[in-house]
LUMLOGU-260421 format. One record per atom (N, C-alpha, C): z, y, x; residue number from 1; atom name. Coordinates in nm, 2 decimals, padded with zeros to 4 digits, m for minus. Atoms other than C-alpha are relative to their C-alpha. Example, Ala and Ser with C-alpha at 12.3 -4.5 7.8 and 13.67 -1.06 7.14 Angstrom:
! residues 2
rec zz:00.00 | yy:m00.12 | xx:00.09 | resi:1 | name:N
rec zz:00.78 | yy:m00.45 | xx:01.23 | resi:1 | name:CA
rec zz:00.00 | yy:00.12 | xx:00.09 | resi:1 | name:C
rec zz:00.00 | yy:m00.11 | xx:m00.09 | resi:2 | name:N
rec zz:00.71 | yy:m00.11 | xx:01.37 | resi:2 | name:CA
rec zz:00.08 | yy:00.11 | xx:m00.08 | resi:2 | name:C
! end
This chain:
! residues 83
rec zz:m00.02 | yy:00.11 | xx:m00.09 | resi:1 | name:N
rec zz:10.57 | yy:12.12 | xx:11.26 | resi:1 | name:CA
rec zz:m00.12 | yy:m00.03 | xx:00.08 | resi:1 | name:C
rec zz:00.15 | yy:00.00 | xx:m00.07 | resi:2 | name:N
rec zz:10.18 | yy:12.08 | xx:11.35 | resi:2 | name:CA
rec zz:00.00 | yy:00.05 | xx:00.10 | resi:2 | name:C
rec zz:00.06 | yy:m00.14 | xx:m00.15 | resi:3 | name:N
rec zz:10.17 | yy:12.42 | xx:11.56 | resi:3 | name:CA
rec zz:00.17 | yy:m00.09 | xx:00.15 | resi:3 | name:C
rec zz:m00.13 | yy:00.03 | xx:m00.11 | resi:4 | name:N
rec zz:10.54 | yy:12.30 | xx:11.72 | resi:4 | name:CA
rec zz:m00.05 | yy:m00.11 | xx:00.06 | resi:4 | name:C
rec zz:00.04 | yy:00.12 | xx:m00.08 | resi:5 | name:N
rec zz:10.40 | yy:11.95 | xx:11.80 | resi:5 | name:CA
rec zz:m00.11 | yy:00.02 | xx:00.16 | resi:5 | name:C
rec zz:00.12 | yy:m00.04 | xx:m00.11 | resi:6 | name:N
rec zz:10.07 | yy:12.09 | xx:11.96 | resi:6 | name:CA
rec zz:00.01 | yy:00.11 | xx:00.14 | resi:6 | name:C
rec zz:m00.06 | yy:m00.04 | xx:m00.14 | resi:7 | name:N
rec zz:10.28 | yy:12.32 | xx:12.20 | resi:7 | name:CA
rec zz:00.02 | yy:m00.14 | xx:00.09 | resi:7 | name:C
rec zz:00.00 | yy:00.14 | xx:m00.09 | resi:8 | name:N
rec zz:10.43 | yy:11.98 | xx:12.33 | resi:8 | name:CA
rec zz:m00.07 | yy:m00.04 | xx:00.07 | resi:8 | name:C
rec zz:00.09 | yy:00.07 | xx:m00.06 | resi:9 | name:N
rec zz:10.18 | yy:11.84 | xx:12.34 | resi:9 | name:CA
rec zz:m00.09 | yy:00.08 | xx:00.11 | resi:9 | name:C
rec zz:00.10 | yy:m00.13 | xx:m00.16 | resi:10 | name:N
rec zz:10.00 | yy:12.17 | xx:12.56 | resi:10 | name:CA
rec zz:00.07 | yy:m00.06 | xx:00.12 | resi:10 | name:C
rec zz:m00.07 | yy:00.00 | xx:m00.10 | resi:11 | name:N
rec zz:10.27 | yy:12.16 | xx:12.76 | resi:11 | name:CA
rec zz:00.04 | yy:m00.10 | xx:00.10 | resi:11 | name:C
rec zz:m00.02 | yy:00.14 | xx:m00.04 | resi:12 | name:N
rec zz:10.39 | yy:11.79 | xx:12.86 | resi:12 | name:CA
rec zz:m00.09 | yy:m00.04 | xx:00.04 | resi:12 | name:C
rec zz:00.17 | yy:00.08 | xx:m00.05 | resi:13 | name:N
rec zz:10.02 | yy:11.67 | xx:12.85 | resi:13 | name:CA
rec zz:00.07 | yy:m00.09 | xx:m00.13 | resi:13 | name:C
rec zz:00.00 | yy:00.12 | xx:00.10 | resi:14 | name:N
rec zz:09.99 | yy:11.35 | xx:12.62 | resi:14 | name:CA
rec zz:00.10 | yy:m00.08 | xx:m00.01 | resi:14 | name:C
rec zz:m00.05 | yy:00.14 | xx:m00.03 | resi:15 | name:N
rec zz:10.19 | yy:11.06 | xx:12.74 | resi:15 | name:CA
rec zz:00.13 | yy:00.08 | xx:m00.02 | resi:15 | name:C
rec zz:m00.20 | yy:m00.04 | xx:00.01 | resi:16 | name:N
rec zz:10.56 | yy:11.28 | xx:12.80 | resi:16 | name:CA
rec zz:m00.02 | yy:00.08 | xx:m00.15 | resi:16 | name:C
rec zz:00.02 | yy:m00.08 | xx:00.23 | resi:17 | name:N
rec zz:10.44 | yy:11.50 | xx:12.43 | resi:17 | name:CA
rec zz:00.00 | yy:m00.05 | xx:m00.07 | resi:17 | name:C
rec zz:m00.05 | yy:00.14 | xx:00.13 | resi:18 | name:N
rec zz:10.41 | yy:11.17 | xx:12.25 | resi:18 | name:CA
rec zz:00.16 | yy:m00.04 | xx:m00.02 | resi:18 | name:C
rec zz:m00.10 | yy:00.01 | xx:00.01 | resi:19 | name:N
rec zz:10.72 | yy:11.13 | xx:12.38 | resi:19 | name:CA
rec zz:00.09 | yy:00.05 | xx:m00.02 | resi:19 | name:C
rec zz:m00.12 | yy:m00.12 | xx:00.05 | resi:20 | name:N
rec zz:10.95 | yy:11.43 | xx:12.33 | resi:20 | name:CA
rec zz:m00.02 | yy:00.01 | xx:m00.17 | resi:20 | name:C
rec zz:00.03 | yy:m00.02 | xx:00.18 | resi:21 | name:N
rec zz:10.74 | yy:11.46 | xx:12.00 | resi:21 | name:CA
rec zz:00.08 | yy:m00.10 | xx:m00.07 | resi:21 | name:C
rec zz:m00.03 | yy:00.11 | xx:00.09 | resi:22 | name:N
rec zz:10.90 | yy:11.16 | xx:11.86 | resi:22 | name:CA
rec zz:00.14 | yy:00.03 | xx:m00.04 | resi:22 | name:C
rec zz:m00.09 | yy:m00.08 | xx:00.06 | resi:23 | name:N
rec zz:11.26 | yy:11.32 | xx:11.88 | resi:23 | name:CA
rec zz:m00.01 | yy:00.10 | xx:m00.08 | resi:23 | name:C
rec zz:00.00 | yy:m00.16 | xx:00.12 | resi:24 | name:N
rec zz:11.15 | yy:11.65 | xx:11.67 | resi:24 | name:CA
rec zz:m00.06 | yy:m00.05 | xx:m00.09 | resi:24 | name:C
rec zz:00.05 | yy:00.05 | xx:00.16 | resi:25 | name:N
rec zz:10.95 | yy:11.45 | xx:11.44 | resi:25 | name:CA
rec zz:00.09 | yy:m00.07 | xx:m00.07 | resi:25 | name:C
rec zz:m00.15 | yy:00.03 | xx:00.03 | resi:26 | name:N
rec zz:11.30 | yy:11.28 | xx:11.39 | resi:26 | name:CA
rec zz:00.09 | yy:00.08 | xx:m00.07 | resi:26 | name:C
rec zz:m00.11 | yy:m00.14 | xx:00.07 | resi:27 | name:N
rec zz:11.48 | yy:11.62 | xx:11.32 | resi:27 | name:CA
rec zz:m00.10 | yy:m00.01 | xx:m00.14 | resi:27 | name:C
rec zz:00.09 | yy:m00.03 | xx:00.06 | resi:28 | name:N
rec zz:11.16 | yy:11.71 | xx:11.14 | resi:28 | name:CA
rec zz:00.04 | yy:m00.07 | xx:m00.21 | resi:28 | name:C
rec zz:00.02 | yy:00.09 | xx:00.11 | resi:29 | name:N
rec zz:11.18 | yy:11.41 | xx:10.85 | resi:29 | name:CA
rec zz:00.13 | yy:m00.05 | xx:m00.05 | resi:29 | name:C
rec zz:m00.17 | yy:00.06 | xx:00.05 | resi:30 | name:N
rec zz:11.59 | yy:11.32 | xx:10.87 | resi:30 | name:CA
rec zz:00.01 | yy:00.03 | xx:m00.15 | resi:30 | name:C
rec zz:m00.07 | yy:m00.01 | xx:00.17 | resi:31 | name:N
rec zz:11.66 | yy:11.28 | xx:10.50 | resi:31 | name:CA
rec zz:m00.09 | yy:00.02 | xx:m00.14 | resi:31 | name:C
rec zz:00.16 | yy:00.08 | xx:00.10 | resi:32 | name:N
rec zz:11.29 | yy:11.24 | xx:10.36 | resi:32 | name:CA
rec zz:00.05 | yy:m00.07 | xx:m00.03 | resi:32 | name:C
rec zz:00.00 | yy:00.11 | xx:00.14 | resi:33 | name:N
rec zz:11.26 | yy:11.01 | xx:10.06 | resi:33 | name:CA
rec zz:m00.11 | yy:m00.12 | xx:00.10 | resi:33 | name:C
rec zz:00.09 | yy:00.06 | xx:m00.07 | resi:34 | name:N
rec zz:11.10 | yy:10.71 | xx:10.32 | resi:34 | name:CA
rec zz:m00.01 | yy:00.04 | xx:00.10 | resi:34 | name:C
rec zz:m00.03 | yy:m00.03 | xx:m00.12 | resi:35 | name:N
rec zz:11.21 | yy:10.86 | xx:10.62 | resi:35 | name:CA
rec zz:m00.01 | yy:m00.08 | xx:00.12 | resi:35 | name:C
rec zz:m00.08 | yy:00.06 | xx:m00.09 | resi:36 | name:N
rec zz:11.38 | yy:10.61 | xx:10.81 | resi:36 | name:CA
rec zz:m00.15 | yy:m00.08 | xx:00.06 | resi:36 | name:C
rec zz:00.11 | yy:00.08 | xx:m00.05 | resi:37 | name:N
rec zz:11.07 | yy:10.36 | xx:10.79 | resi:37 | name:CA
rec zz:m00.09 | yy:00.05 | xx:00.06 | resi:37 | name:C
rec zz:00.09 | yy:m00.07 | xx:m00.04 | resi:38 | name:N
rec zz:10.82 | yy:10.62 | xx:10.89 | resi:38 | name:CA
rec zz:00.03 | yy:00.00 | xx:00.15 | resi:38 | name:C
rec zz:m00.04 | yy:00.00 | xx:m00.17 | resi:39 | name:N
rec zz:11.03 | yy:10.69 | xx:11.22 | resi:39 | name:CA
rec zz:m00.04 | yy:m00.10 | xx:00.08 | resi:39 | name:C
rec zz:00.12 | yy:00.14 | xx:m00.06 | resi:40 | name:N
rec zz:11.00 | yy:10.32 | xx:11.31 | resi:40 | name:CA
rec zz:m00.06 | yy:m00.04 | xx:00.02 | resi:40 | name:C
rec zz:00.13 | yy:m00.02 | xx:m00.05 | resi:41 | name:N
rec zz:10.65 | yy:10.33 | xx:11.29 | resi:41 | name:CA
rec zz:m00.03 | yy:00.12 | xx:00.13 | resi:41 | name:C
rec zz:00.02 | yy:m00.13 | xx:m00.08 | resi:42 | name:N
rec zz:10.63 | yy:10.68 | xx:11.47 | resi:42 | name:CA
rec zz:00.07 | yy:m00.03 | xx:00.13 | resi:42 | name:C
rec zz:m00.06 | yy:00.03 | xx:m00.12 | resi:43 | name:N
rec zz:10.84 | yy:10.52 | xx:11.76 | resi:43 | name:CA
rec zz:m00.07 | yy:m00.03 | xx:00.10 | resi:43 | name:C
rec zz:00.17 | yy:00.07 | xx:m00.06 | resi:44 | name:N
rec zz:10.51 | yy:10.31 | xx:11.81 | resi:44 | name:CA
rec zz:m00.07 | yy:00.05 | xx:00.06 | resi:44 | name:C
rec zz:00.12 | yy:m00.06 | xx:m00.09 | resi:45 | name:N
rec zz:10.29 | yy:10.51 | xx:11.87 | resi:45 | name:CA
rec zz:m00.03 | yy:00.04 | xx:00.10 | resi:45 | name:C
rec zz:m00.03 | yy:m00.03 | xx:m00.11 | resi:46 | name:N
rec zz:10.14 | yy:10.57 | xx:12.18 | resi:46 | name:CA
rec zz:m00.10 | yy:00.12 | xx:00.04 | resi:46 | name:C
rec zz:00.13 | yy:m00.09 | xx:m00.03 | resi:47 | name:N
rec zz:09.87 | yy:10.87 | xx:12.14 | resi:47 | name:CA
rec zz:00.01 | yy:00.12 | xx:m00.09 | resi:47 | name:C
rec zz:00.01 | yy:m00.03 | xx:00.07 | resi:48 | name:N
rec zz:09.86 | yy:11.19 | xx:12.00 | resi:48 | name:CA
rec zz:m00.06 | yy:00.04 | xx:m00.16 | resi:48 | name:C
rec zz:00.09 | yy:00.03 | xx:00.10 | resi:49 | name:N
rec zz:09.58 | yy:11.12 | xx:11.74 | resi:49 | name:CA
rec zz:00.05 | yy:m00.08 | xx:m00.08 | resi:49 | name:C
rec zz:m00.07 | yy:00.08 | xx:00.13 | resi:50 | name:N
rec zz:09.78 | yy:10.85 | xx:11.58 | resi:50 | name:CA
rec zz:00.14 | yy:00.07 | xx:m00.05 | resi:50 | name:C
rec zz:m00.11 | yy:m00.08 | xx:00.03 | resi:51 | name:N
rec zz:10.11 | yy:11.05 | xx:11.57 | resi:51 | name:CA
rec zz:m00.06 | yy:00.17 | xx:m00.14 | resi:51 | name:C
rec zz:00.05 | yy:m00.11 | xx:00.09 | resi:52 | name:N
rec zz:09.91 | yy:11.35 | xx:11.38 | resi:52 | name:CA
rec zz:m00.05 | yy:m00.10 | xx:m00.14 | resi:52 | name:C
rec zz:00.08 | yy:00.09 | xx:00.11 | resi:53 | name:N
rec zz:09.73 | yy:11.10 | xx:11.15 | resi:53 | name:CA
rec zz:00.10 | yy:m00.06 | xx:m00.11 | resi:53 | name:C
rec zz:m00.13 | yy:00.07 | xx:00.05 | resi:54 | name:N
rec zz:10.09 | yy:10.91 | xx:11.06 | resi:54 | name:CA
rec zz:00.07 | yy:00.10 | xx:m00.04 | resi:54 | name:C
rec zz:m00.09 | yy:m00.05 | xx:00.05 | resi:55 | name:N
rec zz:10.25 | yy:11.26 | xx:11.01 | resi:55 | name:CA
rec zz:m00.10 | yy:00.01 | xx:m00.13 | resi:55 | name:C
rec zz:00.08 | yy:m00.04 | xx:00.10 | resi:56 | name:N
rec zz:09.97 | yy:11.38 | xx:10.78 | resi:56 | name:CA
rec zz:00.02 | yy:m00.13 | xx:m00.12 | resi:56 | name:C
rec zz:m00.07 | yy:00.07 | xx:00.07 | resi:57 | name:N
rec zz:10.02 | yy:11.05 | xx:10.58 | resi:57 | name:CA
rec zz:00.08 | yy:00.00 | xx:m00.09 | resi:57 | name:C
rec zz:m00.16 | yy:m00.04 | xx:00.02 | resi:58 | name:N
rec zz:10.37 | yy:11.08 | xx:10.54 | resi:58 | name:CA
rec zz:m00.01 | yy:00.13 | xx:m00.07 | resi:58 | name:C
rec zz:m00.08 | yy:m00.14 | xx:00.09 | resi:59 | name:N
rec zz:10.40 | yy:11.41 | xx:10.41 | resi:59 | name:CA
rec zz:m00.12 | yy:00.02 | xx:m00.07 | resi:59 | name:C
rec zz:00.08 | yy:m00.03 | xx:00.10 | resi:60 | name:N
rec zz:10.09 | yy:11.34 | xx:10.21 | resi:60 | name:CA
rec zz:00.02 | yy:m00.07 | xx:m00.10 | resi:60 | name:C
rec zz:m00.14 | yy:00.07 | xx:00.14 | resi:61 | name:N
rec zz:10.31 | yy:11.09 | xx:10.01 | resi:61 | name:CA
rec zz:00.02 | yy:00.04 | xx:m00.05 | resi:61 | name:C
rec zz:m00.15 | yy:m00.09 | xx:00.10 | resi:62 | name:N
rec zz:10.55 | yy:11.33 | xx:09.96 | resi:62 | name:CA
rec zz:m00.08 | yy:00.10 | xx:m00.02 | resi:62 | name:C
rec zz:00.07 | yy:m00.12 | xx:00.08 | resi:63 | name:N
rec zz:10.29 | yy:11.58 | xx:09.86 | resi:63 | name:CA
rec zz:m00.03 | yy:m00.06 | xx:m00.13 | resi:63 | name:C
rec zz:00.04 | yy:00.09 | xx:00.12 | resi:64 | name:N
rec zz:10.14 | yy:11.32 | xx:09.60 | resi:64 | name:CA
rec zz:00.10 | yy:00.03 | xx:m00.09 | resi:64 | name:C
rec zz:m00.12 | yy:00.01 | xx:00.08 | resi:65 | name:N
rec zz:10.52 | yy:11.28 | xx:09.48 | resi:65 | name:CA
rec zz:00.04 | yy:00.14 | xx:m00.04 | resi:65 | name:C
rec zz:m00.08 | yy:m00.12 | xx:00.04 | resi:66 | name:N
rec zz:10.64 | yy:11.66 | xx:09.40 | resi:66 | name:CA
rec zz:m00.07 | yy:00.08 | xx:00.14 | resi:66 | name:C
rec zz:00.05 | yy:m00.10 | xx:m00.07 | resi:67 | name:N
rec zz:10.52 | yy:11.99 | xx:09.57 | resi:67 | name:CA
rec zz:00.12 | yy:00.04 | xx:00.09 | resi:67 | name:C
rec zz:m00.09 | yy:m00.04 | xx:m00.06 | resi:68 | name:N
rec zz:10.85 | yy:12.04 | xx:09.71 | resi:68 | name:CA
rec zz:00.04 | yy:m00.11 | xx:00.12 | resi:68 | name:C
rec zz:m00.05 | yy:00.06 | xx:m00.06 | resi:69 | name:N
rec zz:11.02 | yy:11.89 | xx:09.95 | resi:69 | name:CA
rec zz:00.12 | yy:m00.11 | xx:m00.04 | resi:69 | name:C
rec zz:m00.12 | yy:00.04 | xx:00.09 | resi:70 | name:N
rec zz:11.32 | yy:11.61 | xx:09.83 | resi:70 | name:CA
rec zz:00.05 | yy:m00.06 | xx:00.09 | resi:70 | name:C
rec zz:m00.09 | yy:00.06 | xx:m00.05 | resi:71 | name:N
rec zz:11.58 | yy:11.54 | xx:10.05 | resi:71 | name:CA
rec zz:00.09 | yy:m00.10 | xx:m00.04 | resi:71 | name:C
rec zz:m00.06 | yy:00.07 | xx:00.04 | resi:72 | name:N
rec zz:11.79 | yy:11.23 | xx:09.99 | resi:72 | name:CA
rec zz:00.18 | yy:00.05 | xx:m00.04 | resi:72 | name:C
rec zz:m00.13 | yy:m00.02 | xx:00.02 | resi:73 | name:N
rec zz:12.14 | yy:11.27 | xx:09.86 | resi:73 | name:CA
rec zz:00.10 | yy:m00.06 | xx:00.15 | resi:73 | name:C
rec zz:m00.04 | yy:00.04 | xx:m00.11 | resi:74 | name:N
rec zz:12.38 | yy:11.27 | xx:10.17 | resi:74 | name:CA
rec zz:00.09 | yy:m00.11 | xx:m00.02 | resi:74 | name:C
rec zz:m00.12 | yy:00.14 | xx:00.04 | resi:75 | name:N
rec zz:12.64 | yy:11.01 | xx:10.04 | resi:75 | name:CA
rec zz:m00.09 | yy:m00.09 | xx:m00.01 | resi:75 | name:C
rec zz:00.08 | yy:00.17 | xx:m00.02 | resi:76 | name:N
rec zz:12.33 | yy:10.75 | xx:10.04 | resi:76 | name:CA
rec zz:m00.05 | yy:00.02 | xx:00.15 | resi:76 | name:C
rec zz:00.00 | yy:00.02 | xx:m00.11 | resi:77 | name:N
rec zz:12.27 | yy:10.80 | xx:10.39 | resi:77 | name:CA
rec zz:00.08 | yy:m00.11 | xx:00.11 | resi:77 | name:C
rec zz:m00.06 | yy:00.07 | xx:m00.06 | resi:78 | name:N
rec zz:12.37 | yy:10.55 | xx:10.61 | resi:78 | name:CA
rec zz:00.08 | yy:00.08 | xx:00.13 | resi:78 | name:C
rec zz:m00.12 | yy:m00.10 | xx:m00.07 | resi:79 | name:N
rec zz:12.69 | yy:10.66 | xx:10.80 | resi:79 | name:CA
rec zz:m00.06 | yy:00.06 | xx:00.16 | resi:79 | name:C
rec zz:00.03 | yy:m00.11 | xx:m00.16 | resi:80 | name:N
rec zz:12.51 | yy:10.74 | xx:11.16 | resi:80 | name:CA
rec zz:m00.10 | yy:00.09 | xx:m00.02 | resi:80 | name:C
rec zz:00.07 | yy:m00.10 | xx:00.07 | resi:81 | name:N
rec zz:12.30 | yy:10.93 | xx:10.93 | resi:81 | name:CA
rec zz:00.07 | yy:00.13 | xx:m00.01 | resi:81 | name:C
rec zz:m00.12 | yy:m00.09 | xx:00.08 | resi:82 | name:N
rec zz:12.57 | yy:11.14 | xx:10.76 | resi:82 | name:CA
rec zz:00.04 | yy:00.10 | xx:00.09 | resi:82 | name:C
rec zz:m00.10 | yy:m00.09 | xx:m00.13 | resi:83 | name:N
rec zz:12.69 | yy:11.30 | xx:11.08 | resi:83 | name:CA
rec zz:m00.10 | yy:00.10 | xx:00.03 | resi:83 | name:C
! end
């Protein structure tokens, strides 16, 4: 996800790569354990240094928690989820 962001970010420049990035970091996290909240912050941001900082974070949570990855069960997703 790092190397895919840091294309964007080549390519766009900063300002439009924060902003595409914010949809793929979306695909990226859909159905993480603490997902939903993360996004909402990550909407925020407006730089790629805090966008890298907030993913590392985040998926250093979920490293803390289990080595694997743990997707949420799809029946607890909220229905514009589910689809």
């Amino acid at each position: 996800m790092r190397s895919h962001l840091a294309d964007l970010y080549a390519f766009y420049g900063e300002d439009t790569g924060v902003k595409i990035a914010r949809k793929h970091i979306s695909w990226y996290t859909k159905g993480l354990g603490g997902s939903a909240q993360f996004r909402r912050v990550m909407n925020t941001l407006p730089t790629v240094e805090e966008q890298i900082t907030a993913i590392d974070e985040f998926f250093g949570r979920l490293a803390d928690r289990d080595s694997r990855l743990v997707y949420a069960d799809p029946e607890e997703f909220p229905q514009e989820l589910a689809a």
